[in-house]
PDB file of N, CA, C and O in Angstrom:
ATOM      1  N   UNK A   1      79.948-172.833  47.431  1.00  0.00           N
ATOM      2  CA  UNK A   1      80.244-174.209  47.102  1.00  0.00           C
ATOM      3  C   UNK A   1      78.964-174.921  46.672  1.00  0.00           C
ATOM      4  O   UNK A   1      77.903-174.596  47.206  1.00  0.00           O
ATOM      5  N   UNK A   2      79.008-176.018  45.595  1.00  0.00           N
ATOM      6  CA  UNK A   2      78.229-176.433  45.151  1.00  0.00           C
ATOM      7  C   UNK A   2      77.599-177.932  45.712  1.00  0.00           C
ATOM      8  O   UNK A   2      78.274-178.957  45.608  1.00  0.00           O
ATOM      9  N   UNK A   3      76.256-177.938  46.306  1.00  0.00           N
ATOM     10  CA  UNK A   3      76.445-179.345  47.013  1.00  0.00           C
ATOM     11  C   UNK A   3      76.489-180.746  45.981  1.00  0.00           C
ATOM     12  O   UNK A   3      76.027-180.620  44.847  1.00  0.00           O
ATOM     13  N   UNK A   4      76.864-181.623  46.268  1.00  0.00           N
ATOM     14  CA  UNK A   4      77.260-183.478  45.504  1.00  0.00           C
ATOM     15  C   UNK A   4      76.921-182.720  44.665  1.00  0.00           C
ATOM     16  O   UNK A   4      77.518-181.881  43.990  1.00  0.00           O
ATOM     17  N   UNK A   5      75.426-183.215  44.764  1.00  0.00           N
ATOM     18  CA  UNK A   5      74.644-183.689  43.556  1.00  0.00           C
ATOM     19  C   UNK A   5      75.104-182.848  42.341  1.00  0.00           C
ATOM     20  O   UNK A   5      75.162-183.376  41.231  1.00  0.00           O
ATOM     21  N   UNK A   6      75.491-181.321  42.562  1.00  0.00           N
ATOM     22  CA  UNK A   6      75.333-180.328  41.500  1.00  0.00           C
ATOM     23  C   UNK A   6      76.756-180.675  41.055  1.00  0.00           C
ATOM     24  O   UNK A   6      77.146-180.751  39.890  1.00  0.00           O
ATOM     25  N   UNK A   7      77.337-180.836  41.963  1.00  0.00           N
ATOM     26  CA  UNK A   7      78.780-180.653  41.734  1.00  0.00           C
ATOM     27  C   UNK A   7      79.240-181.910  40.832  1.00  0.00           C
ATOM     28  O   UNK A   7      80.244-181.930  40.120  1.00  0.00           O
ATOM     29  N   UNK A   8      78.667-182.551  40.939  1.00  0.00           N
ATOM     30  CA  UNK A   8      78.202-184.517  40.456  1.00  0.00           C
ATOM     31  C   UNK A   8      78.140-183.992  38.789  1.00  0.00           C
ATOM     32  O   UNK A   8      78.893-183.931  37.817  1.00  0.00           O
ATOM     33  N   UNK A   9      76.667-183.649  39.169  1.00  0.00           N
ATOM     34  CA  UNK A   9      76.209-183.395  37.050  1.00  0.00           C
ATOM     35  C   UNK A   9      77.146-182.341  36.893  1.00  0.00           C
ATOM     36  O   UNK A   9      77.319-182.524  35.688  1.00  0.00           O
ATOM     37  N   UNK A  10      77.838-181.445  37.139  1.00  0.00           N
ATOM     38  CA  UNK A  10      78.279-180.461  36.734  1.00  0.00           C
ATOM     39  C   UNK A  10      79.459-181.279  35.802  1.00  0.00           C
ATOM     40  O   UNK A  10      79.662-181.036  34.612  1.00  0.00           O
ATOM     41  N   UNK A  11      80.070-182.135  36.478  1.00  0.00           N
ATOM     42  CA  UNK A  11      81.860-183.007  36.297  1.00  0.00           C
ATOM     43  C   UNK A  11      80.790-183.632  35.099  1.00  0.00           C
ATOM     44  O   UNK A  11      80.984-183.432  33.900  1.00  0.00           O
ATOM     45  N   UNK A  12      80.161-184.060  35.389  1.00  0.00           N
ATOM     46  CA  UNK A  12      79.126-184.914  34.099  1.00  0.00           C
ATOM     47  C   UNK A  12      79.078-184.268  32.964  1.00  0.00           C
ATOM     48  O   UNK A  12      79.669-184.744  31.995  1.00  0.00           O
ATOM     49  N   UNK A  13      78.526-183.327  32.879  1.00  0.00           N
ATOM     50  CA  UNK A  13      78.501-182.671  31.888  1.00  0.00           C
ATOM     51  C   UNK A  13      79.560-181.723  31.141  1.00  0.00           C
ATOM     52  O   UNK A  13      79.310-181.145  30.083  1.00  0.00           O
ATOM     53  N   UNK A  14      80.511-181.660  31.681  1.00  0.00           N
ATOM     54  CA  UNK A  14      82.258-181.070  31.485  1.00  0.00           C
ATOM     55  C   UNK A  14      82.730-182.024  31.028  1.00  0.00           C
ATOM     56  O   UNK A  14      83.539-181.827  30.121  1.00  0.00           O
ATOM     57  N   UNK A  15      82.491-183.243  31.374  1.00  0.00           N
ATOM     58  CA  UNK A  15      83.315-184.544  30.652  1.00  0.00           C
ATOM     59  C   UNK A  15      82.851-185.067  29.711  1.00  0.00           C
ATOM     60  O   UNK A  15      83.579-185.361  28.763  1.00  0.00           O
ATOM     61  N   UNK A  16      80.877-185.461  29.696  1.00  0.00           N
ATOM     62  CA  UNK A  16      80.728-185.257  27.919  1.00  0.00           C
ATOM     63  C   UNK A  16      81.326-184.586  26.919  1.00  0.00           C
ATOM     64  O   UNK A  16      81.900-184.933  25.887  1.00  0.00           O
ATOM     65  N   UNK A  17      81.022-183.325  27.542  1.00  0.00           N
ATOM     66  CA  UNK A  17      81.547-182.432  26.389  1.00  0.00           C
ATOM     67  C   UNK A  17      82.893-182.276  26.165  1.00  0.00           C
ATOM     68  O   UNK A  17      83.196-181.578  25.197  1.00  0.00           O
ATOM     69  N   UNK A  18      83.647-182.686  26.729  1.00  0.00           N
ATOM     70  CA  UNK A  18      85.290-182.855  26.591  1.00  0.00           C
ATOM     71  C   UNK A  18      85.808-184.014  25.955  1.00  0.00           C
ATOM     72  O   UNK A  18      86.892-183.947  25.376  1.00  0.00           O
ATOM     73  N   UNK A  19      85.222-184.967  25.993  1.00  0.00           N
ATOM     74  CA  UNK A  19      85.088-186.616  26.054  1.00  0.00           C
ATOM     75  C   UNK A  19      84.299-186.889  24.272  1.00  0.00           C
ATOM     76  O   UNK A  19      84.655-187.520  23.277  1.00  0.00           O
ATOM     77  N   UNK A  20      83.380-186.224  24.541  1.00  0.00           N
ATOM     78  CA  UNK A  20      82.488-186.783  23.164  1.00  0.00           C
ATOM     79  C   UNK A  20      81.853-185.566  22.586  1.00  0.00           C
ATOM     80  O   UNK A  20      80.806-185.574  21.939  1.00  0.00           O
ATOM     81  N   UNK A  21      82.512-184.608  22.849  1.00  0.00           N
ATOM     82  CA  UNK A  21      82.120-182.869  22.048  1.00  0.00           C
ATOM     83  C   UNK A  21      80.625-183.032  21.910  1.00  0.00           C
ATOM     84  O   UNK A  21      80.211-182.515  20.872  1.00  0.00           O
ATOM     85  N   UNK A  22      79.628-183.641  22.707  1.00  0.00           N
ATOM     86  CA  UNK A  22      78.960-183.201  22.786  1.00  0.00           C
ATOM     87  C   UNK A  22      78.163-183.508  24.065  1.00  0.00           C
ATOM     88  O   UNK A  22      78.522-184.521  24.665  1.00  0.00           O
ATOM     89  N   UNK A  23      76.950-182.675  24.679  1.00  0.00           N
ATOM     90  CA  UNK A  23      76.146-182.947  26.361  1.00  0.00           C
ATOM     91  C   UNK A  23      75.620-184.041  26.393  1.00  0.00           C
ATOM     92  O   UNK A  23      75.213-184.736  25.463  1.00  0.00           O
ATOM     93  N   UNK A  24      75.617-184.240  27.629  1.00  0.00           N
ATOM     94  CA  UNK A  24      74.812-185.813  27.556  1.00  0.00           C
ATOM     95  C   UNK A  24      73.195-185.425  27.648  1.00  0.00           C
ATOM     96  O   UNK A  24      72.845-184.293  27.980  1.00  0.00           O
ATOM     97  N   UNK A  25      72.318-186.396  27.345  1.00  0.00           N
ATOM     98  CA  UNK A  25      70.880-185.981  27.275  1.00  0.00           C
ATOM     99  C   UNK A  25      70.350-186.375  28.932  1.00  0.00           C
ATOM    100  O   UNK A  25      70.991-187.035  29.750  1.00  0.00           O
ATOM    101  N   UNK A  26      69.158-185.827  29.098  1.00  0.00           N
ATOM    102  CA  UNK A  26      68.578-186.060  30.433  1.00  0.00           C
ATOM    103  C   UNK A  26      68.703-187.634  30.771  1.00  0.00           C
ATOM    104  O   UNK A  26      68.961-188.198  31.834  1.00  0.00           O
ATOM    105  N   UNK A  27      68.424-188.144  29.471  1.00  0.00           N
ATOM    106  CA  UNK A  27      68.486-189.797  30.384  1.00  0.00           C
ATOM    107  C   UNK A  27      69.926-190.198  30.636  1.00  0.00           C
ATOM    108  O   UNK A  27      70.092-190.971  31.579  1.00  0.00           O
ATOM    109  N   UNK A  28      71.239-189.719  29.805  1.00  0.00           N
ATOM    110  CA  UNK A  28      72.241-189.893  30.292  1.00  0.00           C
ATOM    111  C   UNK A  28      72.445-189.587  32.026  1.00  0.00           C
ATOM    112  O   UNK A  28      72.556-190.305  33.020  1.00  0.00           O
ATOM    113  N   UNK A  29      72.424-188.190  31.776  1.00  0.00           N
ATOM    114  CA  UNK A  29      72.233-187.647  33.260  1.00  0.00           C
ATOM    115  C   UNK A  29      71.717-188.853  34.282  1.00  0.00           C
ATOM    116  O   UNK A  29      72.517-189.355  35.072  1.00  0.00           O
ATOM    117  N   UNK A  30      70.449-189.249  34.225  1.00  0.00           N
ATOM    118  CA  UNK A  30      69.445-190.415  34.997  1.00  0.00           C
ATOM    119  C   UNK A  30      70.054-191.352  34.970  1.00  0.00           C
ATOM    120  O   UNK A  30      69.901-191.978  36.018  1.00  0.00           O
ATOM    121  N   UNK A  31      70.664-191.791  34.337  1.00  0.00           N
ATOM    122  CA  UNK A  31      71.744-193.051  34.364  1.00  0.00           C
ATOM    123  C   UNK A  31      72.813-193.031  35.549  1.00  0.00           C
ATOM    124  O   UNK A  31      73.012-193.701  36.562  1.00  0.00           O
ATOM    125  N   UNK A  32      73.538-191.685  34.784  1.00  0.00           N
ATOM    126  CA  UNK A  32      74.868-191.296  35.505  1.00  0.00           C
ATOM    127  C   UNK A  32      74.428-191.192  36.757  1.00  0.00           C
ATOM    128  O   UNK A  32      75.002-191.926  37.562  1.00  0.00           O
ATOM    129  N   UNK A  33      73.469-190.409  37.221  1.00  0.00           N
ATOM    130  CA  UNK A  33      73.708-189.784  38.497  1.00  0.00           C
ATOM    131  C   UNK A  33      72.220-190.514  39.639  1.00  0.00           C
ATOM    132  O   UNK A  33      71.870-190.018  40.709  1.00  0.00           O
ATOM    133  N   UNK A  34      71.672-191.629  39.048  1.00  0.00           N
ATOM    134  CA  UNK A  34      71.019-192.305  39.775  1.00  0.00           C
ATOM    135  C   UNK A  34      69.034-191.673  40.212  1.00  0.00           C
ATOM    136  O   UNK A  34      68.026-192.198  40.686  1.00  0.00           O
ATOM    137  N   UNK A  35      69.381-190.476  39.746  1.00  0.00           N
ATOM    138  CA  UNK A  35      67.923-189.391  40.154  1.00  0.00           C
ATOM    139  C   UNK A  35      67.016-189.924  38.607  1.00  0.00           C
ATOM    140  O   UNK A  35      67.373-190.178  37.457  1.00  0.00           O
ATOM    141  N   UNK A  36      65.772-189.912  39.296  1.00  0.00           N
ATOM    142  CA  UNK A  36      64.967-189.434  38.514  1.00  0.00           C
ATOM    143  C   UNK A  36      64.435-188.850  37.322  1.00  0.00           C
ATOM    144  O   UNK A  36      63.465-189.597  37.448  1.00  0.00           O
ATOM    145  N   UNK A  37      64.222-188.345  36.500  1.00  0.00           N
ATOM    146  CA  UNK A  37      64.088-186.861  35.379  1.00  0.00           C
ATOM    147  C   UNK A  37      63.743-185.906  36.156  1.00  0.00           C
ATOM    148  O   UNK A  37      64.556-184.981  36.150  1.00  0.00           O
ATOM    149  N   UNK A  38      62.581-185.723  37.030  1.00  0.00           N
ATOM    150  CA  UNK A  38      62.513-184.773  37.757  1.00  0.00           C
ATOM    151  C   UNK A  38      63.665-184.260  38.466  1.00  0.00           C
ATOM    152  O   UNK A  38      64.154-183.159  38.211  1.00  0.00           O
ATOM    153  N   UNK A  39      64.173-185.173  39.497  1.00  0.00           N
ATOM    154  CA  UNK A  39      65.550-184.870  40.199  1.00  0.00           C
ATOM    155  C   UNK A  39      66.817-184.331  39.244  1.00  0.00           C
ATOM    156  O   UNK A  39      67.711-183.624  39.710  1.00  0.00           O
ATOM    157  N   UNK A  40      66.778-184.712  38.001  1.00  0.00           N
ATOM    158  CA  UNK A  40      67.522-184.002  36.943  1.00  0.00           C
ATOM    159  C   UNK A  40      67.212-182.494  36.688  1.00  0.00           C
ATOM    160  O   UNK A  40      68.073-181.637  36.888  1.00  0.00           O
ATOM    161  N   UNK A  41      66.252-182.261  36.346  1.00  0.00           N
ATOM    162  CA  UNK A  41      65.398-181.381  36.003  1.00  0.00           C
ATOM    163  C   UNK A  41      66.134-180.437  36.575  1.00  0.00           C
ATOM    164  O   UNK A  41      66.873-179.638  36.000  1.00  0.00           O
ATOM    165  N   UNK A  42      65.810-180.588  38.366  1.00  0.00           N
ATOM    166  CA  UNK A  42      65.651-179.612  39.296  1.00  0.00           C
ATOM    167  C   UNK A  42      67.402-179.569  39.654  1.00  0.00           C
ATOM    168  O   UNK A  42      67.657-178.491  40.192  1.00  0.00           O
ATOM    169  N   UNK A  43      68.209-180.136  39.554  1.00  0.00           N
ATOM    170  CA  UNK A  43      69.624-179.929  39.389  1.00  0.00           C
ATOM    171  C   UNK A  43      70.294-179.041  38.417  1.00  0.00           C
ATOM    172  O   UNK A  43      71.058-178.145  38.778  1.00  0.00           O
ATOM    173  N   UNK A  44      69.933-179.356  36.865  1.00  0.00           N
ATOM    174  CA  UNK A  44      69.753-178.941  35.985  1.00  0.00           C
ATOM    175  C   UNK A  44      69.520-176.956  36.014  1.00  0.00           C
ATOM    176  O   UNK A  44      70.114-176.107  35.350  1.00  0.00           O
ATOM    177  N   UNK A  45      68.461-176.798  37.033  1.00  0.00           N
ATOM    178  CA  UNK A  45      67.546-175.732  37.417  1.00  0.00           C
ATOM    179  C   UNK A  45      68.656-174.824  37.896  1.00  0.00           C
ATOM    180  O   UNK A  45      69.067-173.682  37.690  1.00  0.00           O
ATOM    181  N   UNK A  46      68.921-175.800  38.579  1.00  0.00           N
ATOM    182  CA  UNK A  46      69.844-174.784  39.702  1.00  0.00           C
ATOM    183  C   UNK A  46      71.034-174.292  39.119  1.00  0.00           C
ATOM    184  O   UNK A  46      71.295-173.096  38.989  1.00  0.00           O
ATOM    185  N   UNK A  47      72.026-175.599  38.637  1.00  0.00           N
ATOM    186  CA  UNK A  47      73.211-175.291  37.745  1.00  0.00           C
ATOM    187  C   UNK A  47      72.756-174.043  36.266  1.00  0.00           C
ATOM    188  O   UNK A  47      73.671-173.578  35.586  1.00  0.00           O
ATOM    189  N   UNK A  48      71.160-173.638  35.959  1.00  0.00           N
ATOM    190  CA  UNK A  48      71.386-172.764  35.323  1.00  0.00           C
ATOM    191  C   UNK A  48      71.151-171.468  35.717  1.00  0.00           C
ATOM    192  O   UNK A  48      71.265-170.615  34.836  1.00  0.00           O
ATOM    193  N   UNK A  49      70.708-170.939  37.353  1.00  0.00           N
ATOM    194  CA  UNK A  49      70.218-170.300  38.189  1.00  0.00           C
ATOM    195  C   UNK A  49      71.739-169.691  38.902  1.00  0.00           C
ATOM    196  O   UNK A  49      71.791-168.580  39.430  1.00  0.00           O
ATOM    197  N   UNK A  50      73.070-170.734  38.798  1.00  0.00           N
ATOM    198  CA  UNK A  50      74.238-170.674  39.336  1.00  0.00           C
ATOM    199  C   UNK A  50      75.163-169.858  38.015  1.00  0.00           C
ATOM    200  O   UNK A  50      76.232-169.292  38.243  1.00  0.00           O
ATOM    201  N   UNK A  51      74.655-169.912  36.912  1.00  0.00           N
ATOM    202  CA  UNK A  51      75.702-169.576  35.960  1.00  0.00           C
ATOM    203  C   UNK A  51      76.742-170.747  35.439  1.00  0.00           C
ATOM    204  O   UNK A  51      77.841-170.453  34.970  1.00  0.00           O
ATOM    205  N   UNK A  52      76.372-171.832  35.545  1.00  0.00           N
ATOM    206  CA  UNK A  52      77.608-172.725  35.396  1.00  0.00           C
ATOM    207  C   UNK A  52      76.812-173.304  34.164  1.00  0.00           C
ATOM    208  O   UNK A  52      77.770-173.832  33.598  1.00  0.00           O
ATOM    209  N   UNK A  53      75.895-173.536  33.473  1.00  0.00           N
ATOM    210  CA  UNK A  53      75.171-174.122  32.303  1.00  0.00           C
ATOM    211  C   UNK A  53      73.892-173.327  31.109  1.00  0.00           C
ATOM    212  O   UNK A  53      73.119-172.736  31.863  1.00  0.00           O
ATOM    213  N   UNK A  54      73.668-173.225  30.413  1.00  0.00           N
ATOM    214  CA  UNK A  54      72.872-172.765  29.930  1.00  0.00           C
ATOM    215  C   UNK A  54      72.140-173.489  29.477  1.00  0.00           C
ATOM    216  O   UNK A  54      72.522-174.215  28.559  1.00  0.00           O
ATOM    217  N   UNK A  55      70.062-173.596  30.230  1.00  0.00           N
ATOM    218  CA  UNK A  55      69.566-175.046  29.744  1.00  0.00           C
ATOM    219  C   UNK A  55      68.432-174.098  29.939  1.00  0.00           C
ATOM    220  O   UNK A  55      68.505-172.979  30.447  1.00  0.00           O
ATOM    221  N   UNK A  56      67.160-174.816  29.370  1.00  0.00           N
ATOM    222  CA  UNK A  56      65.582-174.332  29.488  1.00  0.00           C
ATOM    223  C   UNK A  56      64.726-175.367  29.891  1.00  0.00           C
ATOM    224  O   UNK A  56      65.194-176.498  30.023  1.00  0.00           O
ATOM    225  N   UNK A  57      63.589-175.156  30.097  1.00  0.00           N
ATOM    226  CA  UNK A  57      62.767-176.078  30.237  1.00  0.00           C
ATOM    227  C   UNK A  57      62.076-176.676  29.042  1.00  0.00           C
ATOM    228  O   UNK A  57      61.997-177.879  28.795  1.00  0.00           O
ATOM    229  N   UNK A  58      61.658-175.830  28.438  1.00  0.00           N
ATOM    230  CA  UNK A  58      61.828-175.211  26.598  1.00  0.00           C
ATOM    231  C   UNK A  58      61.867-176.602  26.254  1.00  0.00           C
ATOM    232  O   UNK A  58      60.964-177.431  26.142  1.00  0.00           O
ATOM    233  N   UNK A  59      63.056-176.675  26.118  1.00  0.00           N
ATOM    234  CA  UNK A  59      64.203-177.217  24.937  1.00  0.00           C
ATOM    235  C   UNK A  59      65.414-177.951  26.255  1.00  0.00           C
ATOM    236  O   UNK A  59      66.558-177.576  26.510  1.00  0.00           O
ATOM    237  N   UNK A  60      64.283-179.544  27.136  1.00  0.00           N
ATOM    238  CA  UNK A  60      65.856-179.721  27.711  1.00  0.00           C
ATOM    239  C   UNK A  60      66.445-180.771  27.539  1.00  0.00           C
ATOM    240  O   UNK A  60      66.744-181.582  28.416  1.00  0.00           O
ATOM    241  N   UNK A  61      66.771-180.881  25.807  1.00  0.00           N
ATOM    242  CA  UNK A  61      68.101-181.763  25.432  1.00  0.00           C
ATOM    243  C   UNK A  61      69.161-181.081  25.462  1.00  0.00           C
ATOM    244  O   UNK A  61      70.277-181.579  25.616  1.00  0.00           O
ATOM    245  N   UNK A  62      68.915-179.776  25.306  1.00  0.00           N
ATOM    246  CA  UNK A  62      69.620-178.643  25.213  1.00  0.00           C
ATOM    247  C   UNK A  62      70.928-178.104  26.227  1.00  0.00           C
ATOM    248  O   UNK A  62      70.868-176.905  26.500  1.00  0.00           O
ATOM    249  N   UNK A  63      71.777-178.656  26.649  1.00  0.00           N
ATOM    250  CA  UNK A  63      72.644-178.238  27.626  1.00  0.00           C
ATOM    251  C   UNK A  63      73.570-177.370  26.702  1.00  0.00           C
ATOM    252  O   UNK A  63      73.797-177.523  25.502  1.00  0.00           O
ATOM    253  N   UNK A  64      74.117-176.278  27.697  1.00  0.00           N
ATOM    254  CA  UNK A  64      75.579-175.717  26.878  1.00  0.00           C
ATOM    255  C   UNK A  64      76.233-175.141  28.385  1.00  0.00           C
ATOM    256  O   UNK A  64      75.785-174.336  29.201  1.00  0.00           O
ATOM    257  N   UNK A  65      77.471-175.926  28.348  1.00  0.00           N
ATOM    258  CA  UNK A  65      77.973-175.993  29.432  1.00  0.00           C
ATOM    259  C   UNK A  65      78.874-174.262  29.552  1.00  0.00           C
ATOM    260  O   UNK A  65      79.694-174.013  28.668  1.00  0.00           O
ATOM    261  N   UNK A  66      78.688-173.480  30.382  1.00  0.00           N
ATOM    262  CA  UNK A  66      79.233-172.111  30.715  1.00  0.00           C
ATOM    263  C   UNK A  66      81.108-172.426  31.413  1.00  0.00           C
ATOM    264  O   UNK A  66      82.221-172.006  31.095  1.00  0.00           O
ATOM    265  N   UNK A  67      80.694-173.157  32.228  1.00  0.00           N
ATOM    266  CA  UNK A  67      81.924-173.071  33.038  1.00  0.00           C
ATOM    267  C   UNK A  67      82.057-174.494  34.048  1.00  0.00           C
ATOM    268  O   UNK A  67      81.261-174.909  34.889  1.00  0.00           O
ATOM    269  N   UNK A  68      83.234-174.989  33.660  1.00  0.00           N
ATOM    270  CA  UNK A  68      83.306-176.703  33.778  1.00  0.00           C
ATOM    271  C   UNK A  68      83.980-176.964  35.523  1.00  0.00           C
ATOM    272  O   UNK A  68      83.945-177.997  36.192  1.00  0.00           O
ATOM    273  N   UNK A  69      84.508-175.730  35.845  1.00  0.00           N
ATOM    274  CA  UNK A  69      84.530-176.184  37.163  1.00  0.00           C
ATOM    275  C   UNK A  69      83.933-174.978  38.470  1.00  0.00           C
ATOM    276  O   UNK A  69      83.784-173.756  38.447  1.00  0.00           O
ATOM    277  N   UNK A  70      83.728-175.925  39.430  1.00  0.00           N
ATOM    278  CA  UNK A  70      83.245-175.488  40.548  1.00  0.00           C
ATOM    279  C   UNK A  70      83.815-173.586  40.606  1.00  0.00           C
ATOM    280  O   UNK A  70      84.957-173.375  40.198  1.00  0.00           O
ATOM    281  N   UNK A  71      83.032-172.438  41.073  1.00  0.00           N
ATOM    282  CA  UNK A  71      84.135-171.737  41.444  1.00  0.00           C
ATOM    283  C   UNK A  71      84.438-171.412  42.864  1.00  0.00           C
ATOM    284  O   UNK A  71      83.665-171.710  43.774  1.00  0.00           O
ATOM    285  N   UNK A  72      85.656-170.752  43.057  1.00  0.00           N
ATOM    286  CA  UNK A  72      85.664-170.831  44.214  1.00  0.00           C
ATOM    287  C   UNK A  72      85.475-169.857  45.092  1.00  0.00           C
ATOM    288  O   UNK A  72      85.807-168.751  44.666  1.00  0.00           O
ATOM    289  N   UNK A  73      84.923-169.895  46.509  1.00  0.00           N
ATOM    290  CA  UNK A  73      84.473-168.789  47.263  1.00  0.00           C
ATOM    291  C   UNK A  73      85.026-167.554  46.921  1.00  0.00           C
ATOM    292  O   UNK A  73      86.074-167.427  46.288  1.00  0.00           O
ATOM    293  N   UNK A  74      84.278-166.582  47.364  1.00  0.00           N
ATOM    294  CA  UNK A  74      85.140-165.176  47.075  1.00  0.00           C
ATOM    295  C   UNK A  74      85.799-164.726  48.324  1.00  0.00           C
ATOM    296  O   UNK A  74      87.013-164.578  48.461  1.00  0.00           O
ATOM    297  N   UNK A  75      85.115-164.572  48.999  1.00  0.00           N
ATOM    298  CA  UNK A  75      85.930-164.198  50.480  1.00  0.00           C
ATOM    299  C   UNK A  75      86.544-165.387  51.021  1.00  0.00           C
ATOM    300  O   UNK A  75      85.784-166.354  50.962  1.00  0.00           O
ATOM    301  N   UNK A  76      87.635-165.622  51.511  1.00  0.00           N
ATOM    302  CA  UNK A  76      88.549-166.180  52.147  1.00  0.00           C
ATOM    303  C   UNK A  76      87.937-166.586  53.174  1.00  0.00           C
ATOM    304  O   UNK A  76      87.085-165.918  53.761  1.00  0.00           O
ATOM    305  N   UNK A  77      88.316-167.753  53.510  1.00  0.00           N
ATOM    306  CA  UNK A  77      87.817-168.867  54.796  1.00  0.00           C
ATOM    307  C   UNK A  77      88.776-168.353  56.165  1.00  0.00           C
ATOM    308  O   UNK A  77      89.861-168.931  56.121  1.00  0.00           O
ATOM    309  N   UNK A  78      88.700-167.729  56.970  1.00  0.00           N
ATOM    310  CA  UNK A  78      89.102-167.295  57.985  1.00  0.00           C
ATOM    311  C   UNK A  78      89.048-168.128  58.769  1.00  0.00           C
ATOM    312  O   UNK A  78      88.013-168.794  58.755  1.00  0.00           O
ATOM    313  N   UNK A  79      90.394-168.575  60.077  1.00  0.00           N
ATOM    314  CA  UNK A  79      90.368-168.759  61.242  1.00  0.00           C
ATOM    315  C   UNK A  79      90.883-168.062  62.276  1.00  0.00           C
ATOM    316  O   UNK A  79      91.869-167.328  62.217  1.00  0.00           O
ATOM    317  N   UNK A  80      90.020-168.360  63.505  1.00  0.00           N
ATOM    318  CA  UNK A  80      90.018-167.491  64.722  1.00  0.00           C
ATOM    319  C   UNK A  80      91.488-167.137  64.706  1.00  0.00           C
ATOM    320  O   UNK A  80      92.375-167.801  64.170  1.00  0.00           O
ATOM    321  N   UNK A  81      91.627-165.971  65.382  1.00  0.00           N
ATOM    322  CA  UNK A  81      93.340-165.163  65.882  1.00  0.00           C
ATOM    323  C   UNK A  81      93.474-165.908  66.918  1.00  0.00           C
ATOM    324  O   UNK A  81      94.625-166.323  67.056  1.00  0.00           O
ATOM    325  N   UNK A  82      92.513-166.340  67.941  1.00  0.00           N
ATOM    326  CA  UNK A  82      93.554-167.592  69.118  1.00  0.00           C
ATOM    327  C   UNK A  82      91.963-168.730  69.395  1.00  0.00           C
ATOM    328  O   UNK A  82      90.733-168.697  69.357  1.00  0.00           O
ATOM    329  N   UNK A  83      92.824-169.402  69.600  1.00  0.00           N
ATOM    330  CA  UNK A  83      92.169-170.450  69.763  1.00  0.00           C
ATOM    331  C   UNK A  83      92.980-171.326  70.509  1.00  0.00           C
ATOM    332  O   UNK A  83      94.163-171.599  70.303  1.00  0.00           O
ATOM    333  N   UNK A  84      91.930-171.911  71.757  1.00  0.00           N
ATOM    334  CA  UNK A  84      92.541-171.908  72.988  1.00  0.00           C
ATOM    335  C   UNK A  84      93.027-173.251  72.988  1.00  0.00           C
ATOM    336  O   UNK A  84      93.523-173.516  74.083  1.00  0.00           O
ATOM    337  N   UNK A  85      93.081-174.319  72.073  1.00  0.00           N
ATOM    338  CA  UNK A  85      93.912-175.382  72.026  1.00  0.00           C
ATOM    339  C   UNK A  85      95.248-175.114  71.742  1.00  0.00           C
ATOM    340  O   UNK A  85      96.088-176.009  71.648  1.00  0.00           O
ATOM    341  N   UNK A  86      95.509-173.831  71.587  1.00  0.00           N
ATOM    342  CA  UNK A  86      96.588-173.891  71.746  1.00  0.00           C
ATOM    343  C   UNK A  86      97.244-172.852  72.561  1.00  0.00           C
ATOM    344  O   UNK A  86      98.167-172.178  72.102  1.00  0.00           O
ATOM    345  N   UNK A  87      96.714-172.678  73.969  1.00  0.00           N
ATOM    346  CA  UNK A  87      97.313-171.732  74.719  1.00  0.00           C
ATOM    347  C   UNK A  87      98.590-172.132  75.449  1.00  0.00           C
ATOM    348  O   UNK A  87      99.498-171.386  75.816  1.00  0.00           O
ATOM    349  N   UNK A  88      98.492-173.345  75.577  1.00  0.00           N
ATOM    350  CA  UNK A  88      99.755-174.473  76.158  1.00  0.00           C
ATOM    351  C   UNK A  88     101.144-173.583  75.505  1.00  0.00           C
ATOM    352  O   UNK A  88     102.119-173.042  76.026  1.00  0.00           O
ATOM    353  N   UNK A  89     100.688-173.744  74.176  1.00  0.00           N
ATOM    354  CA  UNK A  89     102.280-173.263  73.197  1.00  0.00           C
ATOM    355  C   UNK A  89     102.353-171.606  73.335  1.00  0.00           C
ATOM    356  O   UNK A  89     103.308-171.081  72.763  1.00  0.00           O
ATOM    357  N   UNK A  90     101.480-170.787  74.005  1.00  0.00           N
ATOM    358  CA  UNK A  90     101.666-169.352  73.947  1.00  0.00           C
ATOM    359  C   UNK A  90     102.109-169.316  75.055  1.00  0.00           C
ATOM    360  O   UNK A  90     102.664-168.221  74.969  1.00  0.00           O
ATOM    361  N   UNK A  91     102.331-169.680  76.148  1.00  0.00           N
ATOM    362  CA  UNK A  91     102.927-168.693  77.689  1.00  0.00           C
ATOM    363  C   UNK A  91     104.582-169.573  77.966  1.00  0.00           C
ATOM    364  O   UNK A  91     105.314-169.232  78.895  1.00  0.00           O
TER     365      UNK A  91
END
């Protein structure tokens, strides 16, 4: 799972590009999401470290969005076989 912030620019940048066919630029981003350029940057970093964007340091007007939503865990969220709040309802 992706924490806010990523999960934040990620919807950001899925909705430019859906919205106005094309990415928003870093200062959009800084607008939208209240951070910094640096704090962009390093979001930015991660979402391209995650597979969800394709960006450089290079060249970063440059977004190309990979995959617009979150994905979801691979292994299944398990709960306990008993759990004793409810032993009342077992005997």
């Amino acid at each position: 799972m992706l924490p806010d912030i990523e999960r934040k620019m990620l919807r950001i940048i899925a909705n430019y590009s859906a919205l106005r066919n094309y990415t928003p630029t870093i200062e959009d981003l800084e607008n939208k999401t209240g951070r910094d350029r640096q704090g962009v940057l390093q979001v930015l970093a991660v979402l391209t470290q995650e597979q969800y964007i394709q960006w450089s340091k290079n060249e970063p007007g440059y977004i190309q969005l990979l995959v617009a939503w979150e994905r979801t865990p691979l292994r299944p969220v398990t709960t306990p076989i008993f759990d004793s709040r409810y032993s009342a309802f077992m005997s």
